[in-house]
Structure formats: structure tokens, C-alpha cells
PDB file as gemmi writes it, atoms N, CA and C in Angstrom:
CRYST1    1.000    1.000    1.000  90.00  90.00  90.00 P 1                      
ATOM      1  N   UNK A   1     -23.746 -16.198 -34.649  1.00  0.00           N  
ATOM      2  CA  UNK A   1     -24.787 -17.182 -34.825  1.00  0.00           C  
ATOM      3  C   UNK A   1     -25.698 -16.712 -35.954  1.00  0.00           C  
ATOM      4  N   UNK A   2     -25.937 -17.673 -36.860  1.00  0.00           N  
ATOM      5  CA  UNK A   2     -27.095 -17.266 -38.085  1.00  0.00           C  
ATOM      6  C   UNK A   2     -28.112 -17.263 -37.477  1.00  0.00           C  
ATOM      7  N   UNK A   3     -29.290 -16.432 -38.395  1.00  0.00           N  
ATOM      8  CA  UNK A   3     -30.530 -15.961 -38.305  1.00  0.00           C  
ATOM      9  C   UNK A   3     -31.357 -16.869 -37.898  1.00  0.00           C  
ATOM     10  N   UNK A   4     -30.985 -18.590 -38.898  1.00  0.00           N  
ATOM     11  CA  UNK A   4     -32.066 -19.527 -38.468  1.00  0.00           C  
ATOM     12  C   UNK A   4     -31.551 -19.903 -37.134  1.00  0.00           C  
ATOM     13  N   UNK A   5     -30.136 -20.292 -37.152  1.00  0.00           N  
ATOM     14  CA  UNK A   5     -30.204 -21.443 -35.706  1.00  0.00           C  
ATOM     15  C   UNK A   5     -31.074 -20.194 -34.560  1.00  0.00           C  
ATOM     16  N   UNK A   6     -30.522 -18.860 -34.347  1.00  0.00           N  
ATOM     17  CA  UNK A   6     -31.037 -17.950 -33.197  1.00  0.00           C  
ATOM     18  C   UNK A   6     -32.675 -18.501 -33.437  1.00  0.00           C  
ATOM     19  N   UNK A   7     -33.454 -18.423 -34.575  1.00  0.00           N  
ATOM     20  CA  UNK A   7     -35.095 -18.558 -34.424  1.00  0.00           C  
ATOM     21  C   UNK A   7     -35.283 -20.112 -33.742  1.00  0.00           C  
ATOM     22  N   UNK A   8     -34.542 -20.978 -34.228  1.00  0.00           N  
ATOM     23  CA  UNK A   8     -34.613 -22.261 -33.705  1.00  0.00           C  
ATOM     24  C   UNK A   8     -34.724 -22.201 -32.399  1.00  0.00           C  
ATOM     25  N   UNK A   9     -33.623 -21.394 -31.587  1.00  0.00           N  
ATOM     26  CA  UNK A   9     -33.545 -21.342 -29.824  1.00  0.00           C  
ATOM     27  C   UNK A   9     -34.229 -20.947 -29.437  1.00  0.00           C  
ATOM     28  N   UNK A  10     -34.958 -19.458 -30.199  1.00  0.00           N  
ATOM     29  CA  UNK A  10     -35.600 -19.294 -29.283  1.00  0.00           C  
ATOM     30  C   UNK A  10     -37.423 -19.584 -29.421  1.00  0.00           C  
ATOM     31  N   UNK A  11     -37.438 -20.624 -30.309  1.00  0.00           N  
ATOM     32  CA  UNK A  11     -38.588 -21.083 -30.460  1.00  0.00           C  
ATOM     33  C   UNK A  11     -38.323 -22.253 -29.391  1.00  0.00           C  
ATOM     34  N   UNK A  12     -37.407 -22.788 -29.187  1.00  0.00           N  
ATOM     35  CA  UNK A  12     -37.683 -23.858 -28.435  1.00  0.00           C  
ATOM     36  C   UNK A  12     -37.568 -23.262 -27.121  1.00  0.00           C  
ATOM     37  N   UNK A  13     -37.810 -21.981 -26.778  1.00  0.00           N  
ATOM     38  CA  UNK A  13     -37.732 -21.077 -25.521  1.00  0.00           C  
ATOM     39  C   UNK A  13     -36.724 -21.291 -24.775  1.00  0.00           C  
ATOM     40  N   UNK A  14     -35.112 -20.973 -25.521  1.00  0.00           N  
ATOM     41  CA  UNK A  14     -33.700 -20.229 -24.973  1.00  0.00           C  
ATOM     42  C   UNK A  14     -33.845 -18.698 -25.084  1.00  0.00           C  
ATOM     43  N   UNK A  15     -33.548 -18.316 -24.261  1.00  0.00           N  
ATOM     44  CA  UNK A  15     -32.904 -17.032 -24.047  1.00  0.00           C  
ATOM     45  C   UNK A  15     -31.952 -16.605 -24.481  1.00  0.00           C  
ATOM     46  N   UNK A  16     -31.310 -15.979 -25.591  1.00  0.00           N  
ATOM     47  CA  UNK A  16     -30.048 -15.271 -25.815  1.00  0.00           C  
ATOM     48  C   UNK A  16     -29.448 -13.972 -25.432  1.00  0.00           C  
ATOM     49  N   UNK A  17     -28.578 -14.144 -25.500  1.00  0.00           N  
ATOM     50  CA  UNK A  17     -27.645 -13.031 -24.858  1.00  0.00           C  
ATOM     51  C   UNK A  17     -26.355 -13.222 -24.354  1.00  0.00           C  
ATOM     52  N   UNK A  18     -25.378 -12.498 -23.725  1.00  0.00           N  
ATOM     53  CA  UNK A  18     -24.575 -12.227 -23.544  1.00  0.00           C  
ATOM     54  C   UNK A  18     -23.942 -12.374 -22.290  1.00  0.00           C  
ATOM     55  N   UNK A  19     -22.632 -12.736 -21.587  1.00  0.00           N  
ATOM     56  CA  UNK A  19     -22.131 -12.977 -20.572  1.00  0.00           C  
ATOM     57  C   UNK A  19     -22.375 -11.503 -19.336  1.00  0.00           C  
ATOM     58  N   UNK A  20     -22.521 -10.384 -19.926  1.00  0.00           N  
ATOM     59  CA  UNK A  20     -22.861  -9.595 -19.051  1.00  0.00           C  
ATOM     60  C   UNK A  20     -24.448  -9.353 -18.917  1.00  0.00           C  
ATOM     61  N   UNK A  21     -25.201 -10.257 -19.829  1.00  0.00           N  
ATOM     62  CA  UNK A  21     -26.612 -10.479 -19.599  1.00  0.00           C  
ATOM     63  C   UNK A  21     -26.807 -11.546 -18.255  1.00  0.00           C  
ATOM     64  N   UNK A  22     -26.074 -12.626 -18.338  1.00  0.00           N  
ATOM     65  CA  UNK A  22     -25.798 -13.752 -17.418  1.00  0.00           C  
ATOM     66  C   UNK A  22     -25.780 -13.385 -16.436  1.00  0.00           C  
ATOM     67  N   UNK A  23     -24.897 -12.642 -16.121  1.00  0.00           N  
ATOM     68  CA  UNK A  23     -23.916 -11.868 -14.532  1.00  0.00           C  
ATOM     69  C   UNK A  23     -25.066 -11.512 -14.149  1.00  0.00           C  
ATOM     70  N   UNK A  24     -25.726 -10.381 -14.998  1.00  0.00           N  
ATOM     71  CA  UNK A  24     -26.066  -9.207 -14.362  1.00  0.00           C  
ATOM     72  C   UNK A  24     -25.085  -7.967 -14.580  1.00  0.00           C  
ATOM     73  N   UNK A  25     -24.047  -7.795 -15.085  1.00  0.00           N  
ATOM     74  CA  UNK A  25     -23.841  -6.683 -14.870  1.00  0.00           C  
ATOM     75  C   UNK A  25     -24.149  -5.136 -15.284  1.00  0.00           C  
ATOM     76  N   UNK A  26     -23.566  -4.455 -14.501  1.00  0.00           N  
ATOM     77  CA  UNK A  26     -23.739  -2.929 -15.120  1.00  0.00           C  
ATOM     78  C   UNK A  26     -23.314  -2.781 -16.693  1.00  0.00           C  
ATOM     79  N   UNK A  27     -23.565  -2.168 -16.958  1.00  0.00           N  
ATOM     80  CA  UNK A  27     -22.763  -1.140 -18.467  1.00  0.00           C  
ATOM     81  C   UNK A  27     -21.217  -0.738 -17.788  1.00  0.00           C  
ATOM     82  N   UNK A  28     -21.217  -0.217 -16.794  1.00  0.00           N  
ATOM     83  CA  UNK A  28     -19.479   0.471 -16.159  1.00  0.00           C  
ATOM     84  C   UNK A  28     -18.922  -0.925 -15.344  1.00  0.00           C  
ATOM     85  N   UNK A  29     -19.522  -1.989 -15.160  1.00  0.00           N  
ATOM     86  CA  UNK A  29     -18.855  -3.134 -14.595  1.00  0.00           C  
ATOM     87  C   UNK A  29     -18.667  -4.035 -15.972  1.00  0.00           C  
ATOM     88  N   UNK A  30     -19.342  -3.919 -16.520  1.00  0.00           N  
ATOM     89  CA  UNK A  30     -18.992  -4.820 -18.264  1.00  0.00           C  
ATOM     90  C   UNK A  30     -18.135  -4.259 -18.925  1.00  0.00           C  
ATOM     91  N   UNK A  31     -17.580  -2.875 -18.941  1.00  0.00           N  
ATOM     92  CA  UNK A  31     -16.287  -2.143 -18.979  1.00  0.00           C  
ATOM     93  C   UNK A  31     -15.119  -2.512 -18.460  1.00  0.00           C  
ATOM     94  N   UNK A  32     -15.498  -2.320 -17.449  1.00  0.00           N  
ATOM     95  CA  UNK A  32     -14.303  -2.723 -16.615  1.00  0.00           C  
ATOM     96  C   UNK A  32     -13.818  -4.162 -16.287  1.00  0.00           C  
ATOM     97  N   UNK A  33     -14.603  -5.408 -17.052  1.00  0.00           N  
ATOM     98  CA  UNK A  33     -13.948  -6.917 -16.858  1.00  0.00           C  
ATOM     99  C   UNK A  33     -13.360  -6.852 -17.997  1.00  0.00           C  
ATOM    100  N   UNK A  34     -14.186  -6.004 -19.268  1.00  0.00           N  
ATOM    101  CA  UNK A  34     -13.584  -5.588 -20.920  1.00  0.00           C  
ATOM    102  C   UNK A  34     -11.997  -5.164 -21.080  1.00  0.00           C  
ATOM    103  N   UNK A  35     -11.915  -4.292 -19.708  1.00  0.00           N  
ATOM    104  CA  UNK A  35     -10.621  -3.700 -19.891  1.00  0.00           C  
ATOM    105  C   UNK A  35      -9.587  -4.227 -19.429  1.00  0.00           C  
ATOM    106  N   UNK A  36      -9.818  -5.079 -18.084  1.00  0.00           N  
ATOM    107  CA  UNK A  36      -8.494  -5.824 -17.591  1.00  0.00           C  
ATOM    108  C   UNK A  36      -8.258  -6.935 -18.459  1.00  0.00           C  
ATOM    109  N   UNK A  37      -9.119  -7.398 -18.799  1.00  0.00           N  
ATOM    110  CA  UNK A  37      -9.478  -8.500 -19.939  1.00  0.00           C  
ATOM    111  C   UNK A  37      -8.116  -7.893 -21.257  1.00  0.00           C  
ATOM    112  N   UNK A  38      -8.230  -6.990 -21.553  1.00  0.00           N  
ATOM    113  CA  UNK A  38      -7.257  -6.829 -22.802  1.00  0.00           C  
ATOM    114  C   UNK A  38      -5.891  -6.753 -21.712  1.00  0.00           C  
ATOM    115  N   UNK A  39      -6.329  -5.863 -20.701  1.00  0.00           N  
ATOM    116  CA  UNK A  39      -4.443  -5.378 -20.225  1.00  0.00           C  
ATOM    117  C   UNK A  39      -4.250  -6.569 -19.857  1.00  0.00           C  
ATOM    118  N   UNK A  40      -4.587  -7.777 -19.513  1.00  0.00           N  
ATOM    119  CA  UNK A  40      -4.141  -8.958 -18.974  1.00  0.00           C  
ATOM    120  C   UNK A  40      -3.708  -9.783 -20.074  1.00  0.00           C  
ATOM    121  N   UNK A  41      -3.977  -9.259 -21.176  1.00  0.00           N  
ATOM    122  CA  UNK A  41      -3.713 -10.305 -22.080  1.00  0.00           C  
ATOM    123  C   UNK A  41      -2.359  -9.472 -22.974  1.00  0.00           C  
ATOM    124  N   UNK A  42      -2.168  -8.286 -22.727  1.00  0.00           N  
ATOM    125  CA  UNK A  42      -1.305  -7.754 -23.455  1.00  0.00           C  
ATOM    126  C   UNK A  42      -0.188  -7.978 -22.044  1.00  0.00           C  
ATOM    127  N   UNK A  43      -0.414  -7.765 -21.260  1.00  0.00           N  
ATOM    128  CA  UNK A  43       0.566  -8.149 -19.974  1.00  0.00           C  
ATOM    129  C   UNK A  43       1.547  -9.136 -20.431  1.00  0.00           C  
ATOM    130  N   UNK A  44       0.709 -10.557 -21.039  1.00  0.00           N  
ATOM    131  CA  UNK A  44       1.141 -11.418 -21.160  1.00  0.00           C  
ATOM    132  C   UNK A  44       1.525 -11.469 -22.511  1.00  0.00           C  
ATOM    133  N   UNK A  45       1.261 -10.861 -23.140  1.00  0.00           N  
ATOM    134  CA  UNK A  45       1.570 -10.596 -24.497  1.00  0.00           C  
ATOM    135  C   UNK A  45       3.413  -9.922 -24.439  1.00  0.00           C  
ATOM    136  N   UNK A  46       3.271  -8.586 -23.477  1.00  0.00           N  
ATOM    137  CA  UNK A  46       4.473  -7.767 -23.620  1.00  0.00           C  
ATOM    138  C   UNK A  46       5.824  -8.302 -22.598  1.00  0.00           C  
ATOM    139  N   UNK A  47       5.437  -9.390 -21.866  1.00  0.00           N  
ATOM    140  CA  UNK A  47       6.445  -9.963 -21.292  1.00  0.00           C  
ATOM    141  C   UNK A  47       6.797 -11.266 -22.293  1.00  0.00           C  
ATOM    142  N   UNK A  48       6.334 -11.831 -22.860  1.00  0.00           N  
ATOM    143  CA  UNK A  48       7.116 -12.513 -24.052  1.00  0.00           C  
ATOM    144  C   UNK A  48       7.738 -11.704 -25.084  1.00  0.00           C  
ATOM    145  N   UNK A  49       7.409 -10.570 -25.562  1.00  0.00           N  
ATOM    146  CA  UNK A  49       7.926 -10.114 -26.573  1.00  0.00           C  
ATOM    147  C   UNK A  49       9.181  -9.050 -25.642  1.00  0.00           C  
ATOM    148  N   UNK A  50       8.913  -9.441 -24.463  1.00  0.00           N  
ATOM    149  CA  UNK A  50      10.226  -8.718 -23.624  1.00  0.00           C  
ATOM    150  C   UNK A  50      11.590  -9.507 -23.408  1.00  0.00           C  
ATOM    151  N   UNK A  51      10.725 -11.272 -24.286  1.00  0.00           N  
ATOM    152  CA  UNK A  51      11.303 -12.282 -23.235  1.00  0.00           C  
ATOM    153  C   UNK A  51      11.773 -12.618 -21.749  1.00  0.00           C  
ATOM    154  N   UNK A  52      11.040 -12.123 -21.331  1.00  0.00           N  
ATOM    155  CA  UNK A  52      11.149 -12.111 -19.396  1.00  0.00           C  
ATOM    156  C   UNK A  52      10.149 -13.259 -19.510  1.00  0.00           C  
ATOM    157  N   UNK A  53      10.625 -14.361 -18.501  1.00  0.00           N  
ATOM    158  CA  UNK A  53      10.230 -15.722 -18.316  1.00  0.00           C  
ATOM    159  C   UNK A  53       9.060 -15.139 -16.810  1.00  0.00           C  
ATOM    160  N   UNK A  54       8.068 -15.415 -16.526  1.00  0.00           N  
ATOM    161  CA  UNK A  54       7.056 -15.052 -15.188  1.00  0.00           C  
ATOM    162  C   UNK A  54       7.936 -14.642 -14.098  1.00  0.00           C  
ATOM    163  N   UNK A  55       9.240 -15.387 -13.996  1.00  0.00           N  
ATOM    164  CA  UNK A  55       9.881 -15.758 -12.336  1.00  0.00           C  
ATOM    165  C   UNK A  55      10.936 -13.908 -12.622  1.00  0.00           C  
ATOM    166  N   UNK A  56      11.192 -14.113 -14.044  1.00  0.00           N  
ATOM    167  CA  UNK A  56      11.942 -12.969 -14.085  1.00  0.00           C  
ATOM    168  C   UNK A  56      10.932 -11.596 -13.973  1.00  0.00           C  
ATOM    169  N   UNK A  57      10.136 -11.294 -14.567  1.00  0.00           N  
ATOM    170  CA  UNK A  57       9.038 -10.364 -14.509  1.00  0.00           C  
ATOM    171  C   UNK A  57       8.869 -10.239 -12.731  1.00  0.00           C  
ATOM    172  N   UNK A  58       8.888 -11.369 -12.755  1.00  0.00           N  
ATOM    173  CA  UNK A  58       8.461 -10.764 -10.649  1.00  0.00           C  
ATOM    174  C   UNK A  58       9.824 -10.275  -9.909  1.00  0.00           C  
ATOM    175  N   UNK A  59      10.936 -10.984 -10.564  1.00  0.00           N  
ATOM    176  CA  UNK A  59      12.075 -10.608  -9.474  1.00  0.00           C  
ATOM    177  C   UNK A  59      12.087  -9.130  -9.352  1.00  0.00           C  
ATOM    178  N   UNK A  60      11.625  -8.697 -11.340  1.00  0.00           N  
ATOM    179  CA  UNK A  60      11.993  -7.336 -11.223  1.00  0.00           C  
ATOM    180  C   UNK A  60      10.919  -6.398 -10.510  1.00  0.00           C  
ATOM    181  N   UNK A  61      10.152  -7.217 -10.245  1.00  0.00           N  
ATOM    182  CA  UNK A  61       8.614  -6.306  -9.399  1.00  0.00           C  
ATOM    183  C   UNK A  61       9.134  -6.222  -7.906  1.00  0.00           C  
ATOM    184  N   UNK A  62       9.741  -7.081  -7.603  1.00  0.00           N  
ATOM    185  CA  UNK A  62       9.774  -7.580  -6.244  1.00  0.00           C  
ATOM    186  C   UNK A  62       8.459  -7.931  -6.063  1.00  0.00           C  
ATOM    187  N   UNK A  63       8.252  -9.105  -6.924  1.00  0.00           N  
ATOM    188  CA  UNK A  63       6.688  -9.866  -6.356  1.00  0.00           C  
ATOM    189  C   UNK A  63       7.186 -11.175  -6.785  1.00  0.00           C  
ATOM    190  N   UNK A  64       6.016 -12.438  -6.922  1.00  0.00           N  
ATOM    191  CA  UNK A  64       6.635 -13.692  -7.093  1.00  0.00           C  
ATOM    192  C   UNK A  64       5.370 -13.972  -8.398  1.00  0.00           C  
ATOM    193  N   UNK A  65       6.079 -15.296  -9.227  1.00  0.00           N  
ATOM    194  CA  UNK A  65       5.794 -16.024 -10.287  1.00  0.00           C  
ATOM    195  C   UNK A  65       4.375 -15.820 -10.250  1.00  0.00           C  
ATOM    196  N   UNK A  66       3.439 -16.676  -8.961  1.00  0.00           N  
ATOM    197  CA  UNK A  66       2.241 -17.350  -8.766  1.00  0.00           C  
ATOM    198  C   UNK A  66       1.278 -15.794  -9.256  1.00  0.00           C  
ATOM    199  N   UNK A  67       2.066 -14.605  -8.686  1.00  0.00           N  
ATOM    200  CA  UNK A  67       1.237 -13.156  -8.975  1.00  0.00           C  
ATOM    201  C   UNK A  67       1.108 -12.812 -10.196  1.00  0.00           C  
ATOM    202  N   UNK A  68       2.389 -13.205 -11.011  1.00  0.00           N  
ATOM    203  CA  UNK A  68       2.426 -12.323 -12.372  1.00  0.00           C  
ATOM    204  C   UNK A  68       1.556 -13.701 -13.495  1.00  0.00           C  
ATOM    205  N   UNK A  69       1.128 -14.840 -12.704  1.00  0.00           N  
ATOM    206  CA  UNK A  69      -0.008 -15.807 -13.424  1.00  0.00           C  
ATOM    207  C   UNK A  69      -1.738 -15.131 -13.220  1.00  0.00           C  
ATOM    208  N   UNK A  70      -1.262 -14.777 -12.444  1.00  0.00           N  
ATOM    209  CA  UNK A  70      -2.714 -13.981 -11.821  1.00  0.00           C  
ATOM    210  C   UNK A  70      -3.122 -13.057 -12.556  1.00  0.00           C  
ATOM    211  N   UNK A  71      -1.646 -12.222 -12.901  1.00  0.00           N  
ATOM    212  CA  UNK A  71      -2.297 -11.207 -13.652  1.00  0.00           C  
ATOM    213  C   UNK A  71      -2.517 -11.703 -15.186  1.00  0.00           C  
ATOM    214  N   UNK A  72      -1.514 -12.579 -15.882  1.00  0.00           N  
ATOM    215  CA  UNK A  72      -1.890 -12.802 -16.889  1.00  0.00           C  
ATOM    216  C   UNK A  72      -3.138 -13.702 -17.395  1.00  0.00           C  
ATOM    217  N   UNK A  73      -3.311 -14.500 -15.855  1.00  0.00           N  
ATOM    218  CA  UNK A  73      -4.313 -14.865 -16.484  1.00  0.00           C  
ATOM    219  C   UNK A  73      -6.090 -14.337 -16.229  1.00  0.00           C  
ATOM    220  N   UNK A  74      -6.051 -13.103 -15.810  1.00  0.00           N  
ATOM    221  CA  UNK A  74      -6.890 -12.139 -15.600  1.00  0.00           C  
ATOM    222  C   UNK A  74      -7.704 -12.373 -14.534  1.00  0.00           C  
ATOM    223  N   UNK A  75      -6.777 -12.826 -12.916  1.00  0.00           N  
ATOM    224  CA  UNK A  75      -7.623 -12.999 -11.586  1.00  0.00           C  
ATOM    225  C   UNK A  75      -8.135 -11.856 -11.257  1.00  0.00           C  
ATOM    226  N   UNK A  76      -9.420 -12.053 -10.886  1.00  0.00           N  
ATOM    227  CA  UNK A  76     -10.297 -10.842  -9.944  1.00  0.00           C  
ATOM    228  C   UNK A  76      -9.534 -10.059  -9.262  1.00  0.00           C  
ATOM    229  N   UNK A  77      -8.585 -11.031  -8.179  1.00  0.00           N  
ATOM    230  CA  UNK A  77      -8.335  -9.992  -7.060  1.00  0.00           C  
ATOM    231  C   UNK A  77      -6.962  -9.323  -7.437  1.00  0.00           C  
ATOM    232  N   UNK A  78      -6.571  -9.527  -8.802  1.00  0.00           N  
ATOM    233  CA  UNK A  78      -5.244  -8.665  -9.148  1.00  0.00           C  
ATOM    234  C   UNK A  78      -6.000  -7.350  -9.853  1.00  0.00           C  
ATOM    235  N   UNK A  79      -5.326  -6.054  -8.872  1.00  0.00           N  
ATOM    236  CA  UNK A  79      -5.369  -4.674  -9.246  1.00  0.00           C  
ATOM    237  C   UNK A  79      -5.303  -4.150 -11.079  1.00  0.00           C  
ATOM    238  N   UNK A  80      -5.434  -3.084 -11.262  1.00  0.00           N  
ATOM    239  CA  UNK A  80      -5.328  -2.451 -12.546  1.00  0.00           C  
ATOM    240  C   UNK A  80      -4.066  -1.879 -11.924  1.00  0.00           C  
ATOM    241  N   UNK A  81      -3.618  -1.038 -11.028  1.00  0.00           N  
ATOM    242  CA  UNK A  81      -2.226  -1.324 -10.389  1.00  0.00           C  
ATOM    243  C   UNK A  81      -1.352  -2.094 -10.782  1.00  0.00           C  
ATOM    244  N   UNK A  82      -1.520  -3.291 -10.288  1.00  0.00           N  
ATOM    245  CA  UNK A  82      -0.980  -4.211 -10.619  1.00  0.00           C  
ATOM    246  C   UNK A  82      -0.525  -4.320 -12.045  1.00  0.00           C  
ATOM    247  N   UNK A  83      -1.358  -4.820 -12.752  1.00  0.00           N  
ATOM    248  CA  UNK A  83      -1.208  -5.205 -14.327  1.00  0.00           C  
ATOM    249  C   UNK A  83      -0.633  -3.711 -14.988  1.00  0.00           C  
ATOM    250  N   UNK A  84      -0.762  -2.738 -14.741  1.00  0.00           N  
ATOM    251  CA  UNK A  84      -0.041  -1.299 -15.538  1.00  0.00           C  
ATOM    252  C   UNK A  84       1.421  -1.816 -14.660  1.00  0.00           C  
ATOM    253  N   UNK A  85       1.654  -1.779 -13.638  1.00  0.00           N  
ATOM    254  CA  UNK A  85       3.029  -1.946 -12.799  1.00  0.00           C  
ATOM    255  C   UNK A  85       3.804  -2.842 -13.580  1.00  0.00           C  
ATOM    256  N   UNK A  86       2.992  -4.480 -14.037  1.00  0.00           N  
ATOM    257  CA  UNK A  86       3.696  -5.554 -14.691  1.00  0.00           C  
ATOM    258  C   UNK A  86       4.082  -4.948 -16.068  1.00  0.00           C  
ATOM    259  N   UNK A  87       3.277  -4.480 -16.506  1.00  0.00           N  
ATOM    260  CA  UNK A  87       3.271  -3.946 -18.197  1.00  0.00           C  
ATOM    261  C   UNK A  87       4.505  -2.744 -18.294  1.00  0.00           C  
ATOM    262  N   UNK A  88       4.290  -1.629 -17.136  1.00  0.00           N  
ATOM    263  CA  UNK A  88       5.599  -0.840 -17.518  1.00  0.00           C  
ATOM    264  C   UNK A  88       7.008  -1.389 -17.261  1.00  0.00           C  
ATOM    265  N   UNK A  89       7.111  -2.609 -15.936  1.00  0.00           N  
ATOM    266  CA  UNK A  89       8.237  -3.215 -15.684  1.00  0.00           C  
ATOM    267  C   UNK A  89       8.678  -4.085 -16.841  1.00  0.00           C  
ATOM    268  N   UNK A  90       7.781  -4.399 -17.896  1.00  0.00           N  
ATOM    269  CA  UNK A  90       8.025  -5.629 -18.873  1.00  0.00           C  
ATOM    270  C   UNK A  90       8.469  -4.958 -20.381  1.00  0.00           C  
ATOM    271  N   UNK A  91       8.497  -3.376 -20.077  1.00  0.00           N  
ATOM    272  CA  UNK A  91       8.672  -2.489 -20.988  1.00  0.00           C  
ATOM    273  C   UNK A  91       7.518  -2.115 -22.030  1.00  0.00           C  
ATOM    274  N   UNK A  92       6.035  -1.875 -21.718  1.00  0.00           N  
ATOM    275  CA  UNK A  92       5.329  -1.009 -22.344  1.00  0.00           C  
ATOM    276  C   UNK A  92       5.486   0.226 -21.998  1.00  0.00           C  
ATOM    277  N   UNK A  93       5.355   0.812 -23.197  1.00  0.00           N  
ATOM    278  CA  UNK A  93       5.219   2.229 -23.213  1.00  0.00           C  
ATOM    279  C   UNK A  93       3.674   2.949 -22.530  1.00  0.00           C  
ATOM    280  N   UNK A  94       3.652   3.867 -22.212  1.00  0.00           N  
ATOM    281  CA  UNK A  94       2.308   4.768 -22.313  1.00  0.00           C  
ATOM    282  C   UNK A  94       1.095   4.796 -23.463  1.00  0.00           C  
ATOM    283  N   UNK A  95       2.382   4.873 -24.300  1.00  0.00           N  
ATOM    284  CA  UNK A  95       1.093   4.847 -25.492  1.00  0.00           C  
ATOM    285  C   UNK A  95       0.570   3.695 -25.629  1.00  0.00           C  
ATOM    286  N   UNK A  96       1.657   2.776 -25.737  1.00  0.00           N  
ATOM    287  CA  UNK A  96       0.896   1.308 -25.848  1.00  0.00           C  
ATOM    288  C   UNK A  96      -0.118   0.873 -24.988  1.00  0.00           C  
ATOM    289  N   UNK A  97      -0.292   1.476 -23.609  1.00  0.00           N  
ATOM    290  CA  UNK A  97      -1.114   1.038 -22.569  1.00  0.00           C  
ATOM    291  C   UNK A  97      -2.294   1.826 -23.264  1.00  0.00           C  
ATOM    292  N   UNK A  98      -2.221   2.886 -23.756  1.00  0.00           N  
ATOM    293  CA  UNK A  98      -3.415   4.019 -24.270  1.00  0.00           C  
ATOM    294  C   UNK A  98      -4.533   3.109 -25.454  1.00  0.00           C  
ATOM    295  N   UNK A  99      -3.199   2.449 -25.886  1.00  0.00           N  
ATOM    296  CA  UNK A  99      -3.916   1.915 -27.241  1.00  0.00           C  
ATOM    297  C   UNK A  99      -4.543   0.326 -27.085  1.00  0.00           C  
ATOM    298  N   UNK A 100      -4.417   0.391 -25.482  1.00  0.00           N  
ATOM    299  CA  UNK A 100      -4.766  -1.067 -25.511  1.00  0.00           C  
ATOM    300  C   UNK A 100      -6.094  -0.658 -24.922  1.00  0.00           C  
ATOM    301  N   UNK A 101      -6.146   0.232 -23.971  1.00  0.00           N  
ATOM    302  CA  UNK A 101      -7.312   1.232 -22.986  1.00  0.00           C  
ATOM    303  C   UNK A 101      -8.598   1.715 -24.574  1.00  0.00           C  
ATOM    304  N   UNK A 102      -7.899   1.980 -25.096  1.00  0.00           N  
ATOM    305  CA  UNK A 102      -9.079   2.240 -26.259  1.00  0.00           C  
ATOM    306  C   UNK A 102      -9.894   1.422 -26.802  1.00  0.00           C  
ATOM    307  N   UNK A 103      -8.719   0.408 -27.147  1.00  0.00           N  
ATOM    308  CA  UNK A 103      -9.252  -0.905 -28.018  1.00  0.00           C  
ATOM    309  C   UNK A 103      -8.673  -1.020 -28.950  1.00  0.00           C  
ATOM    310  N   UNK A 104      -7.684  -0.433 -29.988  1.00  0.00           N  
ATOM    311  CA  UNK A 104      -7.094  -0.281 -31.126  1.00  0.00           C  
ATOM    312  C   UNK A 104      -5.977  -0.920 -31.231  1.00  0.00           C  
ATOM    313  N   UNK A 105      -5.844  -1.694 -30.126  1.00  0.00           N  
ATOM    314  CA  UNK A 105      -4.746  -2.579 -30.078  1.00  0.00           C  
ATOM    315  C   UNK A 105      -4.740  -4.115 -30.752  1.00  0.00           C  
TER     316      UNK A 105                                                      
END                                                                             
């Protein structure tokens, strides 16, 4: 956002800031939505470039379709478990998980 529109808002008394301003959250909980946030998206990233279709990704988990949507599409109640489990079954490497954990991905 440019310099003027931000003076505009908050002359007309908006508040700016940020989705972990919104929440409320911590600094180590704004981390941690940051981080499943990428592995969920590389999840879904490394099972196409695996070409494994969702239904196939689960057969090989022994889990089902509706789970491996969950994870890609970054549900709360799916584990970091989880999403490393989908990612090494879909053929990421270690490092690649490292480099996604950093950010340099």
C-alpha cells in the first residue's frame, strides 16, 4: 500500500495492520500458521510434480482423498505429522522439506 492511500485510512480512523494483528496472535503462533502455510502448499505443489492424483497420494498413506484436501488446503486440524508424512510419501526429499522450513523455497 502507498504512503498516501495508508495516510488517507488512517485519517479517516482505520487501523492498519496485519492478519496476526487481527487474531491476536503470538510471534511463535504467527510462525507456526507461516509454516504449515508453505508445507501445505508445497504438499500440494510436490504431489503434482509427483503426478499422484489426491486418491492416489492417500492409497499410498493408507488415508483417504477428503485428508490429503485438508492438508493441501492448509486445515487446522491436519498435523505437521501429517503434511511431512504426505510430502515424504509424494517423494520430497529432506532437504527440500529444510528449504521450505527456512523459507528459501
Amino acid at each position: 500500500m502507498d504512503a498516501e492511500k495508508r495516510k488517507r485510512l488512517e485519517a479517516a480512523g482505520w487501523t492498519l495492520g496485519n492478519a496476526s494483528d487481527f487474531l491476536g496472535l503470538t510471534p511463535v503462533e504467527a510462525e507456526l500458521v507461516e509454516l504449515k502455510t508453505r508445507l501445505a502448499l508445497f504438499a500440494k505443489e510436490q504431489r503434482r510434480v509427483s503426478n499422484l492424483s489426491q486418491n492416489a497420494l492417500a492409497k499410498k498413506m493408507g488415508s483417504s482423498q477428503s485428508r490429503i484436501a485438508k492438508i493441501e488446503s492448509g486445515d487446522p486440524s491436519v498435523s505437521l505429522d501429517l503434511i511431512v508424512r504426505a510430502l515424504l510419501t509424494s517423494g520430497a526429499t529432506r532437504q527440500e522439506l529444510a528449504q521450505v522450513i527456512v523459507g528459501t523455497n
